[in-house]
N, C-alpha and C positions, 0 to 999 in steps of 0.2 A: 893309536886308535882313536883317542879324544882329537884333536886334531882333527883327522879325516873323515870324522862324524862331522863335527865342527863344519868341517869346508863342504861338504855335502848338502846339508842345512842352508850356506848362504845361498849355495847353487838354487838349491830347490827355491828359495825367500826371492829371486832375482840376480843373482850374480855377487860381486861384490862390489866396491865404492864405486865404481866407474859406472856400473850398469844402474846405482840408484842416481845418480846424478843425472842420466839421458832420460831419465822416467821422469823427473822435474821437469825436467827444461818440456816435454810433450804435455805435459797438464797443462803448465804455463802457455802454451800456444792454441791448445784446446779451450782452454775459458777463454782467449779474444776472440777467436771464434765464436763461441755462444756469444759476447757481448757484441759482437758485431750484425751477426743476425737478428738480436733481441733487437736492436736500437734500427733497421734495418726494417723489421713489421711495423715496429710502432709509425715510422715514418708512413709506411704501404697503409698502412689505417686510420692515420690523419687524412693523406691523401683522397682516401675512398671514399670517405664523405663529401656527401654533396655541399654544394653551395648555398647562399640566399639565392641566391640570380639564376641557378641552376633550378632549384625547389620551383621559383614562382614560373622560369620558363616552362618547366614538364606543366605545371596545373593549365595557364594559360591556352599551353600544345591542345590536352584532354578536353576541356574545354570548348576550344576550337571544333575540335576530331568531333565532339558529342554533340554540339550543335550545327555540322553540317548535315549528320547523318540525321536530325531532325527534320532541317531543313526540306531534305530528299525525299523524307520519308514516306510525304501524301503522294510523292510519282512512281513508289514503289507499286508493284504490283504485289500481293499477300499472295503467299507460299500456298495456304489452303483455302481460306475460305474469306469473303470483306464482312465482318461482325462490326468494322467500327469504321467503316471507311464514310466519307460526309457524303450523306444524301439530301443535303436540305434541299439542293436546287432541283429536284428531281419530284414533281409530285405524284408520278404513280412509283416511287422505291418507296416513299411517305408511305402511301394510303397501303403497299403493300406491308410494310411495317406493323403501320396499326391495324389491320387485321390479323395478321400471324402475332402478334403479341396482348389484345387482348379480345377477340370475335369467342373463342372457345375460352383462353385461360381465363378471365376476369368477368364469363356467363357466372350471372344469379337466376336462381329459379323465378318465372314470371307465374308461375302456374301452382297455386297453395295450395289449389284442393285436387292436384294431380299426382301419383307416387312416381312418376316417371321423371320428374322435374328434379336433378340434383344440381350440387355443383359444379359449375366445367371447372379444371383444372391440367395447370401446365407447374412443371418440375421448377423451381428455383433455380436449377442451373441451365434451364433453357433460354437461349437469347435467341431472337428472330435473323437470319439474316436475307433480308427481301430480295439482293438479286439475284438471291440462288431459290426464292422464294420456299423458304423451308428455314429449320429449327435448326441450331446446332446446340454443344455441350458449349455456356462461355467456359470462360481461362478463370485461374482462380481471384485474380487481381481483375478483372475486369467488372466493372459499374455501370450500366446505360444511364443512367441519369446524369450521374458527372462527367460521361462521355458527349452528352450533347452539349456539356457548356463548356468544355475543356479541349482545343483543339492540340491540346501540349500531350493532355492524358492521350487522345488519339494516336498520337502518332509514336509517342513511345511504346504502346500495345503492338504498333506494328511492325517496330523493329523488335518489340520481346520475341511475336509469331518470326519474325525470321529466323533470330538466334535460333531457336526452339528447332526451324525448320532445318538448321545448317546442320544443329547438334545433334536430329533424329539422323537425317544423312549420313554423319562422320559415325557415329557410334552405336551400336548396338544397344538400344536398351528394355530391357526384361520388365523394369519395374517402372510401369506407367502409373501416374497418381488417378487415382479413383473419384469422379466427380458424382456420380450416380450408379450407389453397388447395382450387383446383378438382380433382379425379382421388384427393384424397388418400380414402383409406379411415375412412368414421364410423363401422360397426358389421360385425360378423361372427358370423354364428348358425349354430350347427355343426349336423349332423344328429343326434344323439342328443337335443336341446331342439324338432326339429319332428315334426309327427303330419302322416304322410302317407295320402291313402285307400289307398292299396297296405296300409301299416301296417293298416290296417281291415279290407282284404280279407282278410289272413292271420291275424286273427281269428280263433282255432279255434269259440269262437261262434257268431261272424256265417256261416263259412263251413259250420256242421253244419246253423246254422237255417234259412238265407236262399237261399246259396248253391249246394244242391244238392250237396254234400260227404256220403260214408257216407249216401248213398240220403237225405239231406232234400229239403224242399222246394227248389225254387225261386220265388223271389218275384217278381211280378210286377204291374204293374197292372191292381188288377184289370177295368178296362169296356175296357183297349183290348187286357191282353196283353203292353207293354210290358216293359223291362227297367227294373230302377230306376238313375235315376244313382249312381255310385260317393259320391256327396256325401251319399246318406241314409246309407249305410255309416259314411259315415267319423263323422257324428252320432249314430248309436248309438255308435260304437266308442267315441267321446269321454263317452257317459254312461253306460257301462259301467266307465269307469278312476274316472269320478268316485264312481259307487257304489261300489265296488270301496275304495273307499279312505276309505269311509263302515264299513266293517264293523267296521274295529279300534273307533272311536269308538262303535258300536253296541254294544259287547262289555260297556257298563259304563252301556248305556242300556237304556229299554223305551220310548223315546217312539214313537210311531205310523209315524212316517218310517223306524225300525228295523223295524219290526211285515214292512212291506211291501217290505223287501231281505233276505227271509231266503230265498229261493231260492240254495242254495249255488253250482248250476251257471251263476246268471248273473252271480255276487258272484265264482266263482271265477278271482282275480287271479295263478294259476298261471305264467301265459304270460309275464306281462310285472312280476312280482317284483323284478327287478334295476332297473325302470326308473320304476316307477309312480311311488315316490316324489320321486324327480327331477322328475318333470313336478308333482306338485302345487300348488306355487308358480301356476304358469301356470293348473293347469284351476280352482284358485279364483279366479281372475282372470281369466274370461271372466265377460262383461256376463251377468247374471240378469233375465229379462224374463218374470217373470210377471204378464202379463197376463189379464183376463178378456175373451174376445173377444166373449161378448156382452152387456157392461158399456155404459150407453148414454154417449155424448158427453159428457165432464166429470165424468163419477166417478173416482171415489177408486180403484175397484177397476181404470179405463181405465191408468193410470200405473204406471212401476215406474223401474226403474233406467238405463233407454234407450230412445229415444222411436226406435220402427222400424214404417213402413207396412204391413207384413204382418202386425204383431201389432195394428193398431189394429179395435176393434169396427168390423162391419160401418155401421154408422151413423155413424160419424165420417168412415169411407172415402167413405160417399155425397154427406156432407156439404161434403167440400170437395173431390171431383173428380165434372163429371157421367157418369151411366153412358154405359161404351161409348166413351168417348175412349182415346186412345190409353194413357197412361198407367195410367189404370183398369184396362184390359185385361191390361196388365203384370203389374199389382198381384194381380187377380182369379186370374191364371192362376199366377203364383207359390205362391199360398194354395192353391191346385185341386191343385197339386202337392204340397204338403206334408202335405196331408189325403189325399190318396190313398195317399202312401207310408206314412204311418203307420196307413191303414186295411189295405196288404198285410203291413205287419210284422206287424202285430196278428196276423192272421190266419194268415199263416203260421205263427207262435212264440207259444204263452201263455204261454211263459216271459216274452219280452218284452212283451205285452199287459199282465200282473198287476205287473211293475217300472216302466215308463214310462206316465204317460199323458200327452194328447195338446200339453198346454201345456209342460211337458221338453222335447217334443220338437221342439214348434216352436221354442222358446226356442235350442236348440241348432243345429236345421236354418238360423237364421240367422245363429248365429255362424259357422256353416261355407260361407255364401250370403257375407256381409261378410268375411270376417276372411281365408281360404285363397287361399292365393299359388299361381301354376301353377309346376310342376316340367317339366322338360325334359329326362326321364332318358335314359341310352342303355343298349345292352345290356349297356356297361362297366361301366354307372356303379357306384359302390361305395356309393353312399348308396341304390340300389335294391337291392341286394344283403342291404343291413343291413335291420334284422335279419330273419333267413330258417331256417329248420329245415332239418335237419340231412337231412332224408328229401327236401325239395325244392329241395338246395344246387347239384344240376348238372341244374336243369332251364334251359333258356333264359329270360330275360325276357320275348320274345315268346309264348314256349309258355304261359308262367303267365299272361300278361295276358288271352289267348284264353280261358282256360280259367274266368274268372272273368265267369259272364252277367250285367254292366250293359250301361248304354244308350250306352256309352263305351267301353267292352271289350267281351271277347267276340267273336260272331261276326262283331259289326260293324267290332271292330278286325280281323278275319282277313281280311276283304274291303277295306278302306279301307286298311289301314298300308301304305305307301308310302316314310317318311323312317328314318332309323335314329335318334328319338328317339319317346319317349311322351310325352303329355300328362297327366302328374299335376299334383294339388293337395298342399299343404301347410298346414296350419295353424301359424304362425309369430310363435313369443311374440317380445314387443316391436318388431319391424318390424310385426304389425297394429295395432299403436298409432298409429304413424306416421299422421295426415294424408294425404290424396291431393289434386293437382290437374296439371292437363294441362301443365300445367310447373313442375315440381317442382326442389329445388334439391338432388336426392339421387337416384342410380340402382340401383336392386336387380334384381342377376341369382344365378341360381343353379350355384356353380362347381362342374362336374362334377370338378375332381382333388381337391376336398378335403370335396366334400357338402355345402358350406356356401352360406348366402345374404350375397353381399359387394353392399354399400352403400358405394358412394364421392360422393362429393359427384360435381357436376355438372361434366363437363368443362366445360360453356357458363359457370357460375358456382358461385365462392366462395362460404363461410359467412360470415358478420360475427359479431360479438358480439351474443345476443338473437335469431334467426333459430331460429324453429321447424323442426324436420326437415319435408321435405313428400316424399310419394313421388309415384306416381303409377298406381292398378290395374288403367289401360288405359283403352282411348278409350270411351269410352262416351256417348251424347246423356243430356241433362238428362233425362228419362221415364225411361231406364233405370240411372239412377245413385241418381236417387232412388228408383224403386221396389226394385233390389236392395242397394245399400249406407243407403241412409234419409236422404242429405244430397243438397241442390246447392251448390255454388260461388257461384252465385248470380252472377257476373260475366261471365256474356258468353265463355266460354272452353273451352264445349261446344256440340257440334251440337243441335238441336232438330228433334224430329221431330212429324209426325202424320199419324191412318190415315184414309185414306179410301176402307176395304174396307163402305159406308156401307150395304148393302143385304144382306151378308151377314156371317156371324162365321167368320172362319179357323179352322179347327181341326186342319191340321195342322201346319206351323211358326206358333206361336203369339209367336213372338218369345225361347223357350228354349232355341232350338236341339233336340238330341236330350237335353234333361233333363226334357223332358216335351212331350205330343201330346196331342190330345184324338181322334187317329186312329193307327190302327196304321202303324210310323214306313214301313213297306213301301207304303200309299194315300201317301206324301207324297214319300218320300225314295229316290232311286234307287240305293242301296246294299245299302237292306234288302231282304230278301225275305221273300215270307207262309209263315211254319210251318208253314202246310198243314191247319191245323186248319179244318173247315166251319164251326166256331159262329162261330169270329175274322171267317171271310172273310164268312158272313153279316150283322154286325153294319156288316163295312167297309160293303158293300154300299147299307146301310140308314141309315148315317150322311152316305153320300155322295147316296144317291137324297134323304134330308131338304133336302140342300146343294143341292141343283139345284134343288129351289124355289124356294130364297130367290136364286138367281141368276138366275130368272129377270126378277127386279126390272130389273135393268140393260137386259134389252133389250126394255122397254115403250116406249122413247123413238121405236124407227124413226126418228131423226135423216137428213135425208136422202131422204128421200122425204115426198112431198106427202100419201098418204093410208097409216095404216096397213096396215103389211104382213101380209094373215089367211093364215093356215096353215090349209089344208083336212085335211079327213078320210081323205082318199085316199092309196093307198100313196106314188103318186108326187109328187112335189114340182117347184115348179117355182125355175127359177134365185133368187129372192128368199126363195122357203120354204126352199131348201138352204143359201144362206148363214146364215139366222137358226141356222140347227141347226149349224151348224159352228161360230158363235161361241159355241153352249152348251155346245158340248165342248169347247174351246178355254178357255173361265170355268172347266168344271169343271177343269182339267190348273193354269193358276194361281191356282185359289181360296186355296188353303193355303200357298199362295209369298207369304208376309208380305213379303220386298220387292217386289211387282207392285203393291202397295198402300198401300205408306210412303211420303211426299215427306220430305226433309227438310234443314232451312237452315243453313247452314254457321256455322261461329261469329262473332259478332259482333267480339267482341275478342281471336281469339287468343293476341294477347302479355301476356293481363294474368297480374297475381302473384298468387301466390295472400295472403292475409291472415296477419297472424301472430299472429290468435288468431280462433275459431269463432268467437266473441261480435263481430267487430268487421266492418263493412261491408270487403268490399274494394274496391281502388281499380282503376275504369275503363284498360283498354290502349287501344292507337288503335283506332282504329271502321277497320274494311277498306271499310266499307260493301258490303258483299258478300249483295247482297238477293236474287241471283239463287237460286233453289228449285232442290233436285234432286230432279228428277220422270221419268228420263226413263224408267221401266218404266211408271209411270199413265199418262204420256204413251203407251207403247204400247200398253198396256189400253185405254185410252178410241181407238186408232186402231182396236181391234180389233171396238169396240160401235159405231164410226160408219162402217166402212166397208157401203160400197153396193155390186151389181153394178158398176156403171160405174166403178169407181176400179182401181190395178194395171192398166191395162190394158186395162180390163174383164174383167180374167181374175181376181176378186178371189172366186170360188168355188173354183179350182184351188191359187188362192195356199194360200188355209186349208186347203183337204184336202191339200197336200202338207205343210203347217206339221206337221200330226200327226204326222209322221214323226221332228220332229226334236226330243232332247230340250230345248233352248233355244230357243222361236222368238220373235221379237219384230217386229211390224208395225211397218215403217221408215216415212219420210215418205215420200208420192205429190206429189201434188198441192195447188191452194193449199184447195181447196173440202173436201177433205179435212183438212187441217190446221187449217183454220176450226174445223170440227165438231168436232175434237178439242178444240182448247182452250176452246169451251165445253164441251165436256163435262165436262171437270176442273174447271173452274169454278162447274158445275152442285155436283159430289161435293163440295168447298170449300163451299157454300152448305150443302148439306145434312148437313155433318160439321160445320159450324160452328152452325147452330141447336140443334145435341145442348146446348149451351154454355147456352142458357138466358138467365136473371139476371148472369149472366158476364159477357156480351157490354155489358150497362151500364155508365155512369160508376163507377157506386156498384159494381157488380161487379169493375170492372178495377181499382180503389181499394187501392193497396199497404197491407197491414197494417203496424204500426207497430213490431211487436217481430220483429225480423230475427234471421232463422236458427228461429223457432218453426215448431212446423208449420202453423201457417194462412198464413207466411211462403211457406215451401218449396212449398206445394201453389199460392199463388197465383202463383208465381217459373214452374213445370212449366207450369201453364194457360195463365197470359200467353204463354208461349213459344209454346206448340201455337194457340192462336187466331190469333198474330203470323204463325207461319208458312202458318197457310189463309188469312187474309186477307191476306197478301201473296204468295201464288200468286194467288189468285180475280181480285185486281185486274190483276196482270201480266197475266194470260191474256186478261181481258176486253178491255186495251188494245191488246196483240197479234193480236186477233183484230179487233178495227177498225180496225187499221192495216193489217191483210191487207186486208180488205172494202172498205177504199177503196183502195189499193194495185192490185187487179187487179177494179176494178168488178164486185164480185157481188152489187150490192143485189138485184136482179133473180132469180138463179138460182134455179132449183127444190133445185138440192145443196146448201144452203146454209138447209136448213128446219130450225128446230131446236122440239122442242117442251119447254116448259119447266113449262106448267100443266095443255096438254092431252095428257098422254100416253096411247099408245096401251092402253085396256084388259088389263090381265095374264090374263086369259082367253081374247085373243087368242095369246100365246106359251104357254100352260099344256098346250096338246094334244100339248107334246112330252112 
């Protein structure tokens, strides 16, 4: 039993003699092993060290590598924006320079004993960059002063912006470094550096030529009557300080340009001596757009220093929007106004007839159209106050605004003012440089305690390094941003609109509000009232009876009834003849209410950013998908042209003659057979507003041009928008209207006739 314990024991230990001798001899073989692999790395780790000759090649390589991309680097073209690229040899990138880096920032008060007189001030991390003539955020390593003596420092800043630009590309990044938090204050532009129309009014001038001051004229448009807006003022007043300041230069000249500013009393800079020179800086550094407007498409003479829709030749305008769209109209009526005020200046004043002609003027009337900030002064304010003469120092601000006849002041402010602020403009050096977009990352108000325009960054968001200033000069749709500032955004992040007033032309809100009519503002506007003159009220008379013509188009359809509706010759009328005549007065009361006849689509991408530089596509925000139209005043025009006896009630003769009573009336929804007709009928004006379009409406028409931000860019960006938006009303409506049609079975109804090809004869409603 010991024994077999015994042998058990070895077993379990290994075996016996034989099996611990094979377990030797595998150790033994096992540790050459390790020592062979040990001596085996060491070798692989001598190896892998570099050399001398290796070391000094690789630096020499980097070296090389680092100083080519130097080399390269002034032919580079910069990712966002040129902040450091060399402008020595360029003397207007100069002189733009030094005024966007110290005209506002490095203003000292000149004025001791004035409280309007502060500071200007620009942010520390603002740098100028002149060819995009505007501000940006610098980088945090960037210097202008050692930039202009270091062309080494240059160019390494311009491969950091590309890195920067490669690394934004490839990676996603969350946490941008903060150069100017949110609320902080970027610029501050006092009131002695802006030009207000107020400033213009009190023009001694403007006020003896224009104004009706010491028994002169007053000016006025001349085919309606009108008052001019304070905005032609304020455009004289600004090329009155520019000649004005031509004289001394004249003094040692006889070139021709001298020959024709030798009127002393319009050269006479008496008034504003203390101040002219200060603003020089600025008034040469408004954009120069002499243009020839009847230069045809692609001349030399069509081009100048700023490419703006109002100054392009009549052929270029026709060329890339068709007539009669909405836009066009814009365009059309803007120019209609600025030819007209400079045909009443004229005329009123030969002083300023023989000083300005008519390309100055427009040149000028649209720096003051683009460029002028609204004021919101009170009766306190001290920057309305400034400067003021000494003879009308304790008049009220309300009294003077009254007392000055534009189309904005005057009698029409004596009737309208309501708020204890006014509605002034300003012209505002270096914030009209700024960039605009509907969500700007910079907020400009005007502080009534110190007269100043303060710009702080966006509470919603921070600056970063490299961030363009972007403001923003109010809401405006893509048509009217391009036709009065000369850009779009191009991204999805404005309304779009289009008119489908398709049978007749508005003429009295024309889409300018009261800066211009092509009726006296008293036929349109229920504030004004008629002067009382018989030629004026004749002419209303005769522009309005022309307008009822052309409205009589709309109600050829008789939509609604099975046979046209004839109007007999007899005094009396029967239920169907009186409704027809109640919707022609009714057309004529909203003909000139430009919103009874705009739809328009809300924005596509409200969140998007704006870009941070003109030249560079911006990027898409989310899609709301928000296709729905707002239409709902054509919606009640068109209930207004398809209603029948038998709808309301059947009392839809009393409905409309009690409607005249009320200054707002709008035909609400009845019934399903009525709402049918309605939205074909809008769909019908859709059809017909949208054949205006032409070649447009083709592949090759809708076809994006290829150089973005041009203007064959910009005008195909406004078109696409307005076609986008008829053709997605037209079809909604169509759909909607056969989802009614089967919804409450009216294939059948007699109410439910609509004519689309055979309309009823216009000589059938012409006997009104």
């Amino acid at each position: 039993m010991a024994k077999k314990q015994q042998s058990t024991r070895r077993e379990r230990n290994g075996g016996g003699a034989a099996t611990t001798s094979s377990s030797i001899e595998r150790a033994r073989q096992a540790d050459t092993k390790r020592r062979g692999r040990a001596k085996n790395n060491n070798n692989d780790a001598a190896s892998s060290k570099p050399s001398t000759t290796q070391l000094l090649f690789a630096l020499v390589a980097v070296l090389a590598f680092a100083s080519l991309l130097l080399l390269i680097a002034p032919f580079l073209p910069l990712p966002t924006s040129n902040l450091v690229a060399s402008i020595n040899d360029d003397e207007e990138l100069l002189k733009t320079r030094e005024f966007i880096s110290s005209f506002v920032c490095n203003y000292k008060p000149k004025l001791t004993t004035s409280d309007v007189d502060v500071d200007g001030y620009c942010h520390p991390k603002l740098v100028a960059a002149p060819k995009e003539r505007t501000q940006r955020v610098a980088h945090d390593d960037y210097n202008p002063a050692f930039q202009l003596s270091s062309k080494v420092y240059s160019r390494v800043v311009i491969l950091q912006q590309w890195f920067q630009f490669i690394s934004n590309k490839l990676f996603i990044t969350t946490n941008k470094s903060i150069a100017i938090p949110a609320g902080e204050l970027v610029m501050r532009l006092p009131r002695p550096l802006q030009i207000w129309d107020l400033d213009a009014l009190r023009d001694e001038f403007i006020q003896t030529e224009f104004l009706g001051v010491s028994d002169g004229p007053l000016v006025t448009h001349r085919e309606t009557g009108n008052p001019l807006d304070s905005g032609a003022f304020l455009a004289v007043h600004l090329i009155r300080l520019i000649h004005g300041l031509r004289v001394g230069e004249c003094n040692d000249s006889e070139s021709q340009e001298c020959t024709q500013l030798s009127s002393s009393e319009w050269t006479n800079m008496r008034q504003y001596e203390q101040r002219i020179h200060l603003l020089e800086p600025y008034l040469d550094m408004l954009p120069a757009r002499h243009y020839d407007t009847t230069a045809t498409s692609g001349s030399t003479a069509e081009y100048a220093h700023h490419d703006h829709p109002l100054i392009w030749p009549k052929s270029t305008l026709e060329s890339l929007f068709p007539k009669y769209t909405h836009t066009y109209d814009l365009i059309v009526h803007y120019r209609r106004m600025i030819q007209s005020e400079y045909d009443a200046l004229g005329q009123a004043s030969k002083v300023f007839a023989q000083n300005v002609d008519f390309s100055e003027f427009l040149n000028m009337r649209v720096n003051v159209l683009s460029r002028a900030f609204g004021v919101s002064a009170t009766e306190n304010d001290s920057g309305a106050k400034w400067p003021k003469s000494e003879e009308a120092a304790n008049e009220s601000l309300l009294d003077e605004m009254i007392s000055y006849e534009t189309s904005n002041f005057g009698t029409y402010l004596d009737k309208s003012h309501q708020s204890s602020s006014f509605k002034l403009r300003s012209m505002s050096p270096l914030l009209d440089m700024y960039n605009s977009h509907p969500n700007p990352n910079v907020m400009w108000r005007y502080n009534e305690k110190t007269s100043s325009y303060d710009i702080r960054a966006s509470n919603k968001n921070s600056l970063s390094p490299g961030d363009a200033i972007m403001v923003s000069y109010g809401k405006y749709t893509e048509g009217h941003l391009f036709a009065k500032f000369g850009y779009v955004n191009g991204d999805g992040s404005s309304p779009t609109e289009a008119n489908l007033a398709v049978f007749h032309r508005p003429l009295g809100d024309v889409g300018l509000g009261r800066q211009y009519s092509l009726l006296p503002f008293h036929a349109w506007d229920s504030v004004s009232s008629p002067k009382g003159e018989a030629t004026q009220l004749d002419k209303t008379k005769q522009v309005v009876g022309m307008q009822s013509k052309e409205l009589l188009r709309y109600l050829i359809f008789d939509d609604g009834y099975k046979e046209c509706v004839k109007v007999s010759d007899n005094e009396e009328y029967d239920q169907h003849e009186e409704l027809k005549f109640l919707k022609l007065q009714h057309l004529i009361r909203i003909a000139n209410d430009i919103d009874a006849w705009v739809v328009r689509l809300p924005e596509k991408f409200p969140d998007a950013k704006p870009p941070q530089s003109l030249s560079e596509r911006p990027e898409l925000g989310t899609d709301t998908s928000k296709v729905g139209v707002n239409a709902k005043k054509m919606l009640s025009t068109c209930r207004l042209l398809s209603l029948t006896v038998d709808d309301i009630g059947r009392e839809a003769v009393d409905y409309l003659r009690e409607g005249l009573s009320s200054d707002k009336f709008e035909v609400e929804k009845d019934g399903p057979t009525l709402e049918y007709r309605t939205m074909m009928c809008v769909a019908r004006m859709c059809g017909v507003a949208m054949s205006r379009y032409g070649e447009y409406l083709t592949p090759k028409g809708r076809q994006e041009p290829k150089e973005f931000g041009s203007r064959e860019w910009n005008a195909w960006y406004v078109r696409d928008g307005e076609m986008r938006v008829l053709g997605i009303l037209r079809q909604t409506l169509l759909n909607e209207a056969n989802k009614l049609k089967r919804q409450h079975n009216l294939h059948n109804d007699a109410a439910m006739t609509m004519r689309e090809n055979g309309a009823c004869n216009i000589e059938t409603a012409y006997h009104y």
